[in-house]
DRENPA-3360 file (N, C-alpha, C; in nm, 2 decimals, always signed):
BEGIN
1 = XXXXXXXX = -20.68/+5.97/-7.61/-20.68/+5.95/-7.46/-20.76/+5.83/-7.43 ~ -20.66/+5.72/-7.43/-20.75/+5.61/-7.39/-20.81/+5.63/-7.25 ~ -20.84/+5.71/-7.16/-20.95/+5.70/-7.04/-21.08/+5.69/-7.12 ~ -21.08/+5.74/-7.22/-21.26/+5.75/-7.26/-21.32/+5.59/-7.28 ~ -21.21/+5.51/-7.30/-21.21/+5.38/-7.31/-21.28/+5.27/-7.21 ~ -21.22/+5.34/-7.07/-21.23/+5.28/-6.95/-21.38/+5.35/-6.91 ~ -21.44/+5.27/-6.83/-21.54/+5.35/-6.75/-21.49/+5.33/-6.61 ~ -21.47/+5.19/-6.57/-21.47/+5.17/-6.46/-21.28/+5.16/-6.42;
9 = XXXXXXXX = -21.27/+5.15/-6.25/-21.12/+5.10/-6.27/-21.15/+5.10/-6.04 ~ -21.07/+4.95/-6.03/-21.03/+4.91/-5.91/-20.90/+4.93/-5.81 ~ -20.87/+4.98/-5.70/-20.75/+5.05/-5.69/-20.73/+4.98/-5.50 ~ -20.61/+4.87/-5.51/-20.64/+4.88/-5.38/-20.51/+4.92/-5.32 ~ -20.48/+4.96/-5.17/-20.41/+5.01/-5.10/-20.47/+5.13/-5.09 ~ -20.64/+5.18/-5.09/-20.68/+5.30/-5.11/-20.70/+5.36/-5.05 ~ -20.67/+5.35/-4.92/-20.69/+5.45/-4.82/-20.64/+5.58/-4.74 ~ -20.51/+5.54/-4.83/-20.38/+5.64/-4.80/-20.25/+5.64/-4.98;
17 = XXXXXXXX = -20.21/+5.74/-4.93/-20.07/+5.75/-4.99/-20.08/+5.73/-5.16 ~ -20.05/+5.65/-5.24/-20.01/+5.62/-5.37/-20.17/+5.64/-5.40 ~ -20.24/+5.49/-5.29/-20.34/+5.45/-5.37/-20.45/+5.54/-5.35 ~ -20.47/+5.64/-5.24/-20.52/+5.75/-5.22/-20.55/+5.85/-5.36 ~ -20.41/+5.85/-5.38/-20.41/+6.03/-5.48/-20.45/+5.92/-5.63 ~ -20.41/+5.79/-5.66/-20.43/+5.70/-5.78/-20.65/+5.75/-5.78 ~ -20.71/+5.71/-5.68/-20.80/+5.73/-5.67/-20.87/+5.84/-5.71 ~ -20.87/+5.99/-5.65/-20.84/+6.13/-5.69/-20.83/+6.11/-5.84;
25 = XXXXXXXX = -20.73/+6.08/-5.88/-20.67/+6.09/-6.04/-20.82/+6.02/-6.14 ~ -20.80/+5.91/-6.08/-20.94/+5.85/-6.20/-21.07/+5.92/-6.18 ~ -21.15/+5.92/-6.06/-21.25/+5.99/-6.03/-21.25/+6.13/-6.12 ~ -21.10/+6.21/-6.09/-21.12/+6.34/-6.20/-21.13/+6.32/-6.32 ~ -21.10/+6.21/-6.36/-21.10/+6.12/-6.50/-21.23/+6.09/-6.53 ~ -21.31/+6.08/-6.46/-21.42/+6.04/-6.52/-21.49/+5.85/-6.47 ~ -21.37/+5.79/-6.41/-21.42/+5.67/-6.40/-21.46/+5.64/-6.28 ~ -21.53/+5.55/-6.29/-21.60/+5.50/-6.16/-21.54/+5.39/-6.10;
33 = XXXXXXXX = -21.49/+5.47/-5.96/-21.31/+5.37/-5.93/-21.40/+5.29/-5.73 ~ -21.34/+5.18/-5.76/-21.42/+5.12/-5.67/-21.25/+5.13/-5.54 ~ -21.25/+5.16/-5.47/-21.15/+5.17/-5.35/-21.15/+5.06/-5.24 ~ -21.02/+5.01/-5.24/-21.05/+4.89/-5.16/-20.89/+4.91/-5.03 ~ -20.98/+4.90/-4.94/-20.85/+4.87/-4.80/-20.89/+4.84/-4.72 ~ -20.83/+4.84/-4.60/-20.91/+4.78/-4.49/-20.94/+4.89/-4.40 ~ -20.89/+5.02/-4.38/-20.94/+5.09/-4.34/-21.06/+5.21/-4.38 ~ -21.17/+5.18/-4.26/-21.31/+5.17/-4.36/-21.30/+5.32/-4.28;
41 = XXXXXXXX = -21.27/+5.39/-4.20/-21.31/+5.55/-4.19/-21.21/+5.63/-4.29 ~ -21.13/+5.61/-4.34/-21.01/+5.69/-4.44/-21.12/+5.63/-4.56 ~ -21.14/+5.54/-4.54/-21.22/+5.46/-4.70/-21.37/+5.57/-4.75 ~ -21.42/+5.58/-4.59/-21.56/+5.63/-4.61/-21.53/+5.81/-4.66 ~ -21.40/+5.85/-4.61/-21.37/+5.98/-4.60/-21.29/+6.03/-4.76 ~ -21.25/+5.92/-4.82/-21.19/+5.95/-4.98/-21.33/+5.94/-5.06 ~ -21.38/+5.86/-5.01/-21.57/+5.83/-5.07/-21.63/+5.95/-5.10 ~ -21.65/+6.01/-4.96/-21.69/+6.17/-4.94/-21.63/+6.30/-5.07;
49 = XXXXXXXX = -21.51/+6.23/-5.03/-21.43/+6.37/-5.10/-21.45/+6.34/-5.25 ~ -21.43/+6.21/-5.30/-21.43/+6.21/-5.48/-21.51/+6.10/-5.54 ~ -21.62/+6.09/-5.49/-21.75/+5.99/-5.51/-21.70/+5.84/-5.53 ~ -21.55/+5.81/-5.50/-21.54/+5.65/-5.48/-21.60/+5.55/-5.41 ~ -21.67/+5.43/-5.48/-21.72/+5.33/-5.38/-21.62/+5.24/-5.26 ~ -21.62/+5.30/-5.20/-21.53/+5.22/-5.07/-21.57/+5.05/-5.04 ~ -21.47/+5.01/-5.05/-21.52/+4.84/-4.99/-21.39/+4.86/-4.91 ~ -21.45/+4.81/-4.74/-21.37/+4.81/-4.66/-21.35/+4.64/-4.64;
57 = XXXXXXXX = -21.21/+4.59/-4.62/-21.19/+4.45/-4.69/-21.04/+4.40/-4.65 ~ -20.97/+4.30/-4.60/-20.86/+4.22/-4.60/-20.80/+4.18/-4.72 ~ -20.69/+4.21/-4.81/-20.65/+4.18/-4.92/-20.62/+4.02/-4.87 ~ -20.55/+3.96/-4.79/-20.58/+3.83/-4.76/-20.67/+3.74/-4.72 ~ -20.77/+3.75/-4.74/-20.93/+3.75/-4.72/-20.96/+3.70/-4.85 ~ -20.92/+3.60/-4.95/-20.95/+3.57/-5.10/-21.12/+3.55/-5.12 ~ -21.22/+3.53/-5.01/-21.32/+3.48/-5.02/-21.36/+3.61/-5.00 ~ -21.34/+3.73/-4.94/-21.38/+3.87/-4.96/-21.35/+3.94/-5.13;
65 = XXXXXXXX = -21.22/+3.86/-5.17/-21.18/+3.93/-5.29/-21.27/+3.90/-5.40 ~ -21.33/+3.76/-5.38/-21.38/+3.70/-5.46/-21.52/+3.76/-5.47 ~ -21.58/+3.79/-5.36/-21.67/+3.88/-5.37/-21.74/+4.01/-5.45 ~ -21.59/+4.04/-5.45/-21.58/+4.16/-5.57/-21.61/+4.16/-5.72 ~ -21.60/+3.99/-5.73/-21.65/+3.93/-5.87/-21.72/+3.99/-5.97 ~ -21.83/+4.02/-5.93/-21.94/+4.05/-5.98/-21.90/+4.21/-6.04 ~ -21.82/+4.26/-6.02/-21.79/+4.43/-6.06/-21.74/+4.37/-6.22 ~ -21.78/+4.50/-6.28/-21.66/+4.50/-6.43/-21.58/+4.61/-6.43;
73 = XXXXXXXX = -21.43/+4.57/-6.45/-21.33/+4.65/-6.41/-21.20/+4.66/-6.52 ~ -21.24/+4.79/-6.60/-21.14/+4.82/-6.69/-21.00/+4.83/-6.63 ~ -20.98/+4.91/-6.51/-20.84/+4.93/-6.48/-20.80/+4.87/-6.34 ~ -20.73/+4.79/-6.33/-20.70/+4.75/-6.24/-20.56/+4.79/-6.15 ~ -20.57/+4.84/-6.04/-20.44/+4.87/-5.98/-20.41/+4.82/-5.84 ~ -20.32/+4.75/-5.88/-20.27/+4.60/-5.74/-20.20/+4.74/-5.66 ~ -20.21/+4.87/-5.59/-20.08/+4.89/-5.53/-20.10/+4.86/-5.33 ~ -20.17/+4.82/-5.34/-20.15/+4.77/-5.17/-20.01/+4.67/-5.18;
81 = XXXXXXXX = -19.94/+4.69/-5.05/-19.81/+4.62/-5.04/-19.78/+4.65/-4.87 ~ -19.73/+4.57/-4.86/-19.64/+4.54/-4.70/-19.52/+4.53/-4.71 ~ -19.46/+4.56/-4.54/-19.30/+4.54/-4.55/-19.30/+4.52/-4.41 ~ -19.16/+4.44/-4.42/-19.14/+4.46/-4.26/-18.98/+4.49/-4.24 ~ -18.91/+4.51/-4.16/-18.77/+4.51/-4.15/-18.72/+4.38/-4.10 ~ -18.61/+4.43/-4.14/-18.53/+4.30/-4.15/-18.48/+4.20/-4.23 ~ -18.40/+4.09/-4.28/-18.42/+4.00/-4.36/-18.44/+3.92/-4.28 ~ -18.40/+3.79/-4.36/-18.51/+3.70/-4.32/-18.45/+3.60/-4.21;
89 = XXXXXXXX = -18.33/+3.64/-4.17/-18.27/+3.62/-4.05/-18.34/+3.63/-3.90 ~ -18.44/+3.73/-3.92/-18.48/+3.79/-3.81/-18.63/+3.85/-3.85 ~ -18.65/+3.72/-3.96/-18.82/+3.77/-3.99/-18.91/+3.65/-3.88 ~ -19.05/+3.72/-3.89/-19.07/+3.60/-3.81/-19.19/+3.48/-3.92 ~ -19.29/+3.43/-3.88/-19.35/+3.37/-3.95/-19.44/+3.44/-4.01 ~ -19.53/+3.53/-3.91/-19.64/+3.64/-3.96/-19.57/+3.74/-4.05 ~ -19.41/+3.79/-4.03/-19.41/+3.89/-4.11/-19.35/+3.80/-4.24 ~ -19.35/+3.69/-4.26/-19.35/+3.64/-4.44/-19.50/+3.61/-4.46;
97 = XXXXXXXX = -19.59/+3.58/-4.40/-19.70/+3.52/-4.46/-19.75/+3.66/-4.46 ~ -19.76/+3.79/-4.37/-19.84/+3.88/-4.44/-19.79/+3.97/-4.62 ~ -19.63/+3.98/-4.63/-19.56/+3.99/-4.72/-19.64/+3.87/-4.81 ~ -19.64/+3.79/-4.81/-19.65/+3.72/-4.95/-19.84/+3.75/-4.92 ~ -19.91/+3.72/-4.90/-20.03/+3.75/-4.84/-20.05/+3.86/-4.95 ~ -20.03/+3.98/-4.90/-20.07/+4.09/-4.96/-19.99/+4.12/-5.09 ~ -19.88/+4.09/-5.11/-19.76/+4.15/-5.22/-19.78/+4.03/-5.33 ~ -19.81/+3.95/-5.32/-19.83/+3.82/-5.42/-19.97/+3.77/-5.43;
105 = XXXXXXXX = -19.99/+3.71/-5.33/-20.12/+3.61/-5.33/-20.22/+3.71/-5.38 ~ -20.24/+3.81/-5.31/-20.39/+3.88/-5.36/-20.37/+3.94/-5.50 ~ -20.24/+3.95/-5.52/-20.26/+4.03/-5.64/-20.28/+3.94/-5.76 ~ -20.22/+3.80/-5.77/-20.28/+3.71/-5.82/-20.43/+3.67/-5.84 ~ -20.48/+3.67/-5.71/-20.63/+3.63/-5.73/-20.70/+3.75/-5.75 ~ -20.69/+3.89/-5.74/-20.73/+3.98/-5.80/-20.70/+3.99/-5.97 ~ -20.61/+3.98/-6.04/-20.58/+3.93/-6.20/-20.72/+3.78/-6.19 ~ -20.64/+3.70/-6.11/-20.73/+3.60/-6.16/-20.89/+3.59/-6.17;
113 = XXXXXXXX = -20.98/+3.70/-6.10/-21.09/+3.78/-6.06/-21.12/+3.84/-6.19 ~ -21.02/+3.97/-6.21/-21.12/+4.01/-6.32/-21.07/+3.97/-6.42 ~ -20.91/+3.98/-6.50/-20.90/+3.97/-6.63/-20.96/+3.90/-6.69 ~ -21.04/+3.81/-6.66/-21.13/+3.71/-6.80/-21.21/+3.83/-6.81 ~ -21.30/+3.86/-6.75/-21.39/+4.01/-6.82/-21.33/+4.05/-6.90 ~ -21.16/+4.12/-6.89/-21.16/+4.19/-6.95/-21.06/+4.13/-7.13 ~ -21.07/+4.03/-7.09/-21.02/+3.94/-7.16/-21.17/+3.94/-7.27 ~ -21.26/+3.91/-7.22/-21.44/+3.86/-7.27/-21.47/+4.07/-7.35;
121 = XXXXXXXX = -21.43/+4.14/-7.32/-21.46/+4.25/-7.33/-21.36/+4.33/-7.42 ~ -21.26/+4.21/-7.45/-21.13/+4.31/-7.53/-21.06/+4.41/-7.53 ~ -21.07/+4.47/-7.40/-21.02/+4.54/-7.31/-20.99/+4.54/-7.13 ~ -20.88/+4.64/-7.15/-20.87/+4.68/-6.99/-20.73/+4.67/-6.98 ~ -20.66/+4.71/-6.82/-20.55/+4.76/-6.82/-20.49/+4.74/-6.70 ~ -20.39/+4.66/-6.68/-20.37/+4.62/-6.51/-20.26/+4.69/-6.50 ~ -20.24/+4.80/-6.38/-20.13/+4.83/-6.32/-20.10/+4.74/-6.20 ~ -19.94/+4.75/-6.18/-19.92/+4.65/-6.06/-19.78/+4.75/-6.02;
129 = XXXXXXXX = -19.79/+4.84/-5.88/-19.73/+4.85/-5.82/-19.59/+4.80/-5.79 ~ -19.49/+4.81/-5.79/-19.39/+4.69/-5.74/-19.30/+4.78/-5.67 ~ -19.15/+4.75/-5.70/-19.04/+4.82/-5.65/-18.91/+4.85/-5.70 ~ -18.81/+4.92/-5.71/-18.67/+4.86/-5.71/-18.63/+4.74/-5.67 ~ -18.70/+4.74/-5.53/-18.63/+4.63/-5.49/-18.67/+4.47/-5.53 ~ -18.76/+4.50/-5.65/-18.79/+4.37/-5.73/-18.73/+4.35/-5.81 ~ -18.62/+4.44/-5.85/-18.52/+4.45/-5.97/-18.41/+4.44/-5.94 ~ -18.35/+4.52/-5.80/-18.21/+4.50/-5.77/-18.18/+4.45/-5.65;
137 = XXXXXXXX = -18.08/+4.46/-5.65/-18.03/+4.38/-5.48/-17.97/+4.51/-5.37 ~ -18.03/+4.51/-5.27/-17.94/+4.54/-5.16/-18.00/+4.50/-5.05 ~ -17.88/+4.55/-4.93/-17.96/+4.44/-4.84/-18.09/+4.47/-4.72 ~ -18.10/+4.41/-4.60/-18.22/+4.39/-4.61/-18.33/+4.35/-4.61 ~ -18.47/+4.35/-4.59/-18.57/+4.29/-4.65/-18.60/+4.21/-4.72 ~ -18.54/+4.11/-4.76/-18.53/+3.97/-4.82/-18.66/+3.91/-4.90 ~ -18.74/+3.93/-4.76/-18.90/+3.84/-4.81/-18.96/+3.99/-4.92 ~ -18.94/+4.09/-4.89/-18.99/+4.21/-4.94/-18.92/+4.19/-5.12;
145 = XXXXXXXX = -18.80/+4.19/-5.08/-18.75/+4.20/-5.24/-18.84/+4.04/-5.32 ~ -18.82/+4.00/-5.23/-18.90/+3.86/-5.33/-19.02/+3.87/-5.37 ~ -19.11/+3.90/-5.29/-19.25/+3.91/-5.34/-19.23/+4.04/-5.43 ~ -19.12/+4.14/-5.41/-19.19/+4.22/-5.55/-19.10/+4.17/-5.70 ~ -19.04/+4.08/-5.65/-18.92/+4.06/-5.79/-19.07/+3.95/-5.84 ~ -19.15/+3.85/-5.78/-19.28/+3.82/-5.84/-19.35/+3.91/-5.87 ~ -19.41/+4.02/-5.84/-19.51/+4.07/-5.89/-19.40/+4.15/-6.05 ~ -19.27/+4.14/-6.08/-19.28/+4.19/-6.23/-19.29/+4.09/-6.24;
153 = XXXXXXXX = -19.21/+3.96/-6.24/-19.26/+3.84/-6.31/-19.43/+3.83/-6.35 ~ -19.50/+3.81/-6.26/-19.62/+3.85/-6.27/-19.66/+3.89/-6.36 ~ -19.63/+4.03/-6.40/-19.66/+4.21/-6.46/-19.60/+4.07/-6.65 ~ -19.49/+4.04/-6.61/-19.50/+4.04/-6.74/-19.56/+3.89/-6.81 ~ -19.60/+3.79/-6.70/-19.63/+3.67/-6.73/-19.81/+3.75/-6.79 ~ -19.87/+3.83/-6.77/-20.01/+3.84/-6.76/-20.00/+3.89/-6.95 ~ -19.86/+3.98/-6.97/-19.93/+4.02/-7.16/-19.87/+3.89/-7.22 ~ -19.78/+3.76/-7.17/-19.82/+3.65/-7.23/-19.98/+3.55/-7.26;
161 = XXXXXXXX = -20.01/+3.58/-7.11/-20.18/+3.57/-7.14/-20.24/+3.56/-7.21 ~ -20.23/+3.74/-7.24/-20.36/+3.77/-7.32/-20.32/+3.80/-7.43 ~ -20.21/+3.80/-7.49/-20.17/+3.81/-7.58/-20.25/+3.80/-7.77 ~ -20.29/+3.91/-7.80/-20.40/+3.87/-7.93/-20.53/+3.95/-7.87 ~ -20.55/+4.00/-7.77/-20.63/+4.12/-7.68/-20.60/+4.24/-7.63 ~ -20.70/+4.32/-7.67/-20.65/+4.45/-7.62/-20.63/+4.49/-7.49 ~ -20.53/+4.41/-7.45/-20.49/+4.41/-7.27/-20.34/+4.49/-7.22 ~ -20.38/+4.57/-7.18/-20.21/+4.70/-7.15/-20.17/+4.61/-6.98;
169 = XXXXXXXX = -20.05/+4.62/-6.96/-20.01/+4.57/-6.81/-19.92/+4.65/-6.77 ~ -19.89/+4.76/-6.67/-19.81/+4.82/-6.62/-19.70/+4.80/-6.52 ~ -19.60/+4.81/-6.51/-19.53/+4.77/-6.40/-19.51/+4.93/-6.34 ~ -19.53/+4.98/-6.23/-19.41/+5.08/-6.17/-19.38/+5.04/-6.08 ~ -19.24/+5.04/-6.08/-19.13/+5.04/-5.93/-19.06/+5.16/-5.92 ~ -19.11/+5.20/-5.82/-19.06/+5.31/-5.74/-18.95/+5.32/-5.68 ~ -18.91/+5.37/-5.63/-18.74/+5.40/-5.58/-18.86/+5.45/-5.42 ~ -18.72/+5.49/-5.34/-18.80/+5.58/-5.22/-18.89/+5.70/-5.26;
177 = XXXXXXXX = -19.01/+5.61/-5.22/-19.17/+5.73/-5.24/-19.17/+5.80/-5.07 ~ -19.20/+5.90/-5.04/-19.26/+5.97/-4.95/-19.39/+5.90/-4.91 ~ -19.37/+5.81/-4.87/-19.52/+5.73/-4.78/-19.53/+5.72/-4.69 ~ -19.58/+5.60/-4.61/-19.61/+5.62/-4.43/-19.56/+5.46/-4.48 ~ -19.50/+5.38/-4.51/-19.46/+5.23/-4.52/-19.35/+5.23/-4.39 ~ -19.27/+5.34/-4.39/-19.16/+5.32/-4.31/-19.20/+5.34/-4.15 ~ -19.28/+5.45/-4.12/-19.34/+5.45/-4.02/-19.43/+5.31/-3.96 ~ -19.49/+5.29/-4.07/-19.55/+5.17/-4.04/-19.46/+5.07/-3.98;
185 = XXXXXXXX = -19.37/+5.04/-4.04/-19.28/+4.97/-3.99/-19.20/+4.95/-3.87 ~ -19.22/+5.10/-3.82/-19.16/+5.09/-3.66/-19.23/+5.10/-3.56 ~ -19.37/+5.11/-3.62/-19.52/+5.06/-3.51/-19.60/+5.17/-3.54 ~ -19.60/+5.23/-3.65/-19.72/+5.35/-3.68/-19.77/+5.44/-3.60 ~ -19.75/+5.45/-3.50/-19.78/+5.57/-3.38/-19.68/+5.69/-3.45 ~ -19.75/+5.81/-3.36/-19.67/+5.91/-3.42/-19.53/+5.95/-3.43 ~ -19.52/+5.93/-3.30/-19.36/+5.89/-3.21/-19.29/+5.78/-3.36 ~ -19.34/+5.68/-3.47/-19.29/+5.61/-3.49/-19.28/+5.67/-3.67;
193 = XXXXXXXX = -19.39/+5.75/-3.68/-19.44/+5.84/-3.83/-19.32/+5.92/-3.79 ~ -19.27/+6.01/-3.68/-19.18/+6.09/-3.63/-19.05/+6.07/-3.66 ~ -19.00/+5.95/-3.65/-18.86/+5.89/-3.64/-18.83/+5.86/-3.76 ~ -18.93/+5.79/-3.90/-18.97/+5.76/-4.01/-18.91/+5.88/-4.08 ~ -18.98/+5.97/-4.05/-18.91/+6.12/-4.15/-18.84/+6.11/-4.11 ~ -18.79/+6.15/-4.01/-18.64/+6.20/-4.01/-18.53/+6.13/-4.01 ~ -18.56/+6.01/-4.02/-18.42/+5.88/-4.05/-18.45/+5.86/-4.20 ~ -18.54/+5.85/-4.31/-18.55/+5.81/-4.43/-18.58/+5.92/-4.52;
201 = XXXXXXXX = -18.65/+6.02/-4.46/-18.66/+6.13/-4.56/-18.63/+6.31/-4.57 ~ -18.62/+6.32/-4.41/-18.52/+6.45/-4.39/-18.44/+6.48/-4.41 ~ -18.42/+6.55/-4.52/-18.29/+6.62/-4.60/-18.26/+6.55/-4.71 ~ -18.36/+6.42/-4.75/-18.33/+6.40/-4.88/-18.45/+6.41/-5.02 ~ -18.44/+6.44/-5.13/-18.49/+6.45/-5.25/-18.55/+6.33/-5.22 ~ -18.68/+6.28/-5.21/-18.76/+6.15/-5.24/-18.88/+6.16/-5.28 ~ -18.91/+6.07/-5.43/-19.03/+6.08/-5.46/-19.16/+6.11/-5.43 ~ -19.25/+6.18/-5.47/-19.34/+6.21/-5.36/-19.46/+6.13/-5.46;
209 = XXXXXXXX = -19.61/+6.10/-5.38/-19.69/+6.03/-5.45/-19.76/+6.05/-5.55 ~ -19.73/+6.21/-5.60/-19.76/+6.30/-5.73/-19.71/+6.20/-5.80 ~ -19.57/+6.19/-5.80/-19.51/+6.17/-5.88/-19.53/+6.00/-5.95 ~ -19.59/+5.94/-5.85/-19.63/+5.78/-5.91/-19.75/+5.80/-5.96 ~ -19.84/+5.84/-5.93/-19.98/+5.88/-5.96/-19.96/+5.91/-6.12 ~ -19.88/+6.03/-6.17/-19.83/+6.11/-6.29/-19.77/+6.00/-6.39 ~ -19.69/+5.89/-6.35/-19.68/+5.78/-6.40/-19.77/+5.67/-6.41 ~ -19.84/+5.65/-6.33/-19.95/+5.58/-6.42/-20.06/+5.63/-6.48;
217 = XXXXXXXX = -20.07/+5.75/-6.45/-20.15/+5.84/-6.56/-20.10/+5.83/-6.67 ~ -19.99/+5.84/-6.70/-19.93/+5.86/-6.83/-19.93/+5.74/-6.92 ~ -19.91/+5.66/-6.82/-19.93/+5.51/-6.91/-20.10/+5.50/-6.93 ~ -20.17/+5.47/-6.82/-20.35/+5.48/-6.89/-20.36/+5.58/-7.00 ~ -20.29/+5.69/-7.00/-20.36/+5.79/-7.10/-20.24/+5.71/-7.23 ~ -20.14/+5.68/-7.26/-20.12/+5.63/-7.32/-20.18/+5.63/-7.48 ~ -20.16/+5.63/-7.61/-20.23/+5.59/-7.68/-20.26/+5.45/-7.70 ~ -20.39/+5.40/-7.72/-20.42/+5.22/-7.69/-20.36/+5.16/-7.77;
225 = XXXXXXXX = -20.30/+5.19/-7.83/-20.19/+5.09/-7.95/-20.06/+5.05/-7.83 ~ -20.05/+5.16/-7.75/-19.86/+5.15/-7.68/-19.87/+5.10/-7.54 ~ -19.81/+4.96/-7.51/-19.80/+4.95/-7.39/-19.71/+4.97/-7.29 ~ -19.73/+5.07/-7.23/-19.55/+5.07/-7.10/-19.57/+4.97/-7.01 ~ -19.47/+4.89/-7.05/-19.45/+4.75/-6.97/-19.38/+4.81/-6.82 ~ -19.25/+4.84/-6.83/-19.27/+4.94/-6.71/-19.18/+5.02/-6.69 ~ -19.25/+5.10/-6.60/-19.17/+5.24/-6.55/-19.09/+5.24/-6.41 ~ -19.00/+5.25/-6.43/-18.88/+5.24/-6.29/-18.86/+5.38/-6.29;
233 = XXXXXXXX = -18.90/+5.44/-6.19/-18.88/+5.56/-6.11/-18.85/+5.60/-5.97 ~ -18.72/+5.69/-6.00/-18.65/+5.73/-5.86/-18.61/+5.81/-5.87 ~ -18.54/+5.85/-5.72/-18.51/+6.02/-5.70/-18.42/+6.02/-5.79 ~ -18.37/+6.11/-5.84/-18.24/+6.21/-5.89/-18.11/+6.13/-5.81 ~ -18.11/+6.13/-5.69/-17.99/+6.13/-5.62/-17.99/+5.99/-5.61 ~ -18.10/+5.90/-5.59/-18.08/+5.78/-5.60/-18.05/+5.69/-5.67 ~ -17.96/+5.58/-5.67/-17.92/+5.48/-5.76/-17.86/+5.37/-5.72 ~ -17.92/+5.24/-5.78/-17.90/+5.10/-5.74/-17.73/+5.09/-5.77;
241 = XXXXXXXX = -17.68/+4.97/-5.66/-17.54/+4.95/-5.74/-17.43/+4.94/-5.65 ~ -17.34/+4.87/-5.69/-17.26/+4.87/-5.51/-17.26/+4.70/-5.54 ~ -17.10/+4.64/-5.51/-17.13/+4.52/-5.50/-16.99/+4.48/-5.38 ~ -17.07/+4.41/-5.29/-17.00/+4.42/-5.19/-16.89/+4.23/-5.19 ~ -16.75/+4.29/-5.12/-16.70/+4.15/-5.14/-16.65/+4.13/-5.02 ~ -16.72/+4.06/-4.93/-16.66/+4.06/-4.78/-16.53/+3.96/-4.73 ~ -16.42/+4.02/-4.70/-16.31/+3.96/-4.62/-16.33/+3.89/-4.51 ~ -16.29/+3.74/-4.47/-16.30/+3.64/-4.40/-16.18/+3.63/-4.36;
249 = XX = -16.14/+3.64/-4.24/-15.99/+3.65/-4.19/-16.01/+3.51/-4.13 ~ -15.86/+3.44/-4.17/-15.89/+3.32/-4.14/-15.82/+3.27/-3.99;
% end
């Protein structure tokens, strides 16, 4: 059980959902998981419940990220991410610069932050959140599929790196997880959490946050010889595919 390996491990998007229960998981583990989001009462309140150090923080904020420097951090997990609707027809400027902001940029300068440690230490282990829709096409969200079709690029540019080091890199893309992303998206109020379930996930089979959590457990626990490059997980019922050929009447 390579956890005995890890002491430490950094997890951001921590204040809710994936990166919430991801947090829970290590702390039961035994590691001392440093939680990073921006929301500092949910932050102070997962603190409370499973002894995580909360840093309340802007993942676009690189001069806050950088701050974090000074930590040593066996496991790293990029899963903070944004979305917005729409493609890019009808995106506006803020919702691509916070997309690439949060889904790209930080997770870059976070790699680029600690892996030399773990590089200098011959160990450690990045997970990087991503998506389907970094793999496949539908339509849509445009800027979203791009920043996560980067982060595998990313996921797999980092074991060229370190390549000749005991360095594991994770990819999961999830299919539709049971989160609050969609809510988010129609203005986060309840009225908008309200409309979220019942247009994306009432009445259907969708992953729940167990279930991503349970996958990157499985890869950390992993034996340290085997790296799962990555895991693409989705519901039962769901599946990429469909190729559309539109008629132009002349």
């Amino acid at each position: 059980m390579p956890y005995s390996d890890y002491r430490t491990a950094l997890v951001t998007g921590a204040s809710t959902g994936m990166g919430a229960a991801t947090v829970e998981k290590f702390t039961a583990q035994g590691l001392t998981v440093h939680a990073v989001a921006r929301n500092r009462s949910r932050l102070e309140e997962l603190a409370e419940r499973t002894g995580a150090i909360p840093h309340a923080l802007d993942l676009a904020d690189t001069g806050a990220l950088e701050e974090l420097g000074g930590l040593e951090v066996d496991v790293l997990v990029n899963n903070a991410g944004v979305s917005r609707q729409g493609n890019v027809l009808s995106s506006t400027r803020e919702d691509l610069d916070d997309m690439v902001d949060i889904n790209v940029r930080a997770v870059l300068q976070l790699v680029r932050i600690f892996l030399p440690g773990m590089v200098e230490r011959d160990l450690g282990h990045v997970v990087n959140v991503s998506s389907i829709a970094g793999l496949y096409n539908f339509f849509g969200h445009t800027a979203y599929h791009a920043t996560k079709a980067a982060v595998h690029q990313i996921s797999r540019q980092i074991r060229n790196d370190t390549v000749g080091k005991r360095i594991r890199v994770t990819e999961i893309a999830p299919g539709r997880v049971e989160t609050e992303i969609f809510g988010r998206n129609l203005g986060g109020t309840p009225e908008a959490m309200k409309e979220a379930w019942e247009t994306f996930y009432e009445g259907y089979e969708s992953l729940t946050t167990e279930d991503i959590v349970n996958a990157i457990d499985f890869a950390v626990s992993a034996p340290r010889h085997a790296n799962l490059g990555l895991i693409e997980i989705m519901p039962t019922f769901q599946v990429p595919g469909g190729l559309t050929f539109d008629r132009r009447e002349a």
